[in-house]
N, C-alpha and C positions, 0 to 999 in steps of 0.2 A: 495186768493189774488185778483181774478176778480170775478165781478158779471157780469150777464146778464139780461136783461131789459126782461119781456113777449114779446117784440117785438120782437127782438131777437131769443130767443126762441121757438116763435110759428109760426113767420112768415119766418123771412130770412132761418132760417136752411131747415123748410119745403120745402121753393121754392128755395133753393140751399143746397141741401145735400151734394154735393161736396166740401164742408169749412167745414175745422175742426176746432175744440174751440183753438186746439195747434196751428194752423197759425195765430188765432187772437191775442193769449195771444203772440206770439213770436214777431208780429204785433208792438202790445203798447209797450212790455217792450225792444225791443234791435232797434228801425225805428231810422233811422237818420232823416228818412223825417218825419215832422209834421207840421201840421197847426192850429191853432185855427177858429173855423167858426164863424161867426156875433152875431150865440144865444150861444155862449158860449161854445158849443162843439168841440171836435178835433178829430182831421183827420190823423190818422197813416196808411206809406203805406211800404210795404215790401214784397220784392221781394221772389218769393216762387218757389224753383229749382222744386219740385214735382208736381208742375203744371207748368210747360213748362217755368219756370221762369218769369212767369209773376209776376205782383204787386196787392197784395190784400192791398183794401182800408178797413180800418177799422176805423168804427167811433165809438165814447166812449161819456158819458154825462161830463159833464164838471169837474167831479173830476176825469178823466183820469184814473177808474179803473172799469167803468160799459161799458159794451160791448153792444152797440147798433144796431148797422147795418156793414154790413161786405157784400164787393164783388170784382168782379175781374177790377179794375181800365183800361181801355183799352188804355185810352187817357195817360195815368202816363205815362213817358219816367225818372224819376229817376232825383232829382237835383232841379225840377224846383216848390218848394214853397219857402216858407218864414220863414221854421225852426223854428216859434214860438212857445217857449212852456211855 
């Protein structure tokens, strides 16, 4: 159902091995929060109780099923985009 970009892949998980692929994919498919970004890409963020409840941001290329870059959102407080999707 999801793909992952080499970026992905070889870069993020390396330099964050603490993100699992399960928090991205739960990320895109069940986020109330999204955004669309200027080049076309989106922005899912969702709150993750196994990491101290914070919000992992997950971005995807624009047909919102390729997993591109994924991290722990600090500034996210929940609520405050524009729900576009």
């Amino acid at each position: 159902m999801f793909e992952y970009t080499t970026y992905f892949e070889n870069d993020v998980l390396s330099k964050r091995p603490y993100i699992k692929k399960e928090w991205c994919e739960k990320a895109v498919s069940s986020s109330k929060f999204v955004e669309k970004q200027p080049d076309g890409r989106y922005r899912f963020w969702c709150k993750i109780p196994e990491y101290g409840n914070k919000f992992l941001r997950v971005v995807t290329l624009n047909n919102q099923r390729t997993i591109h870059n994924a991290f722990f959102d600090r500034k996210f407080k929940g609520g405050e985009t524009n729900n576009e999707t």
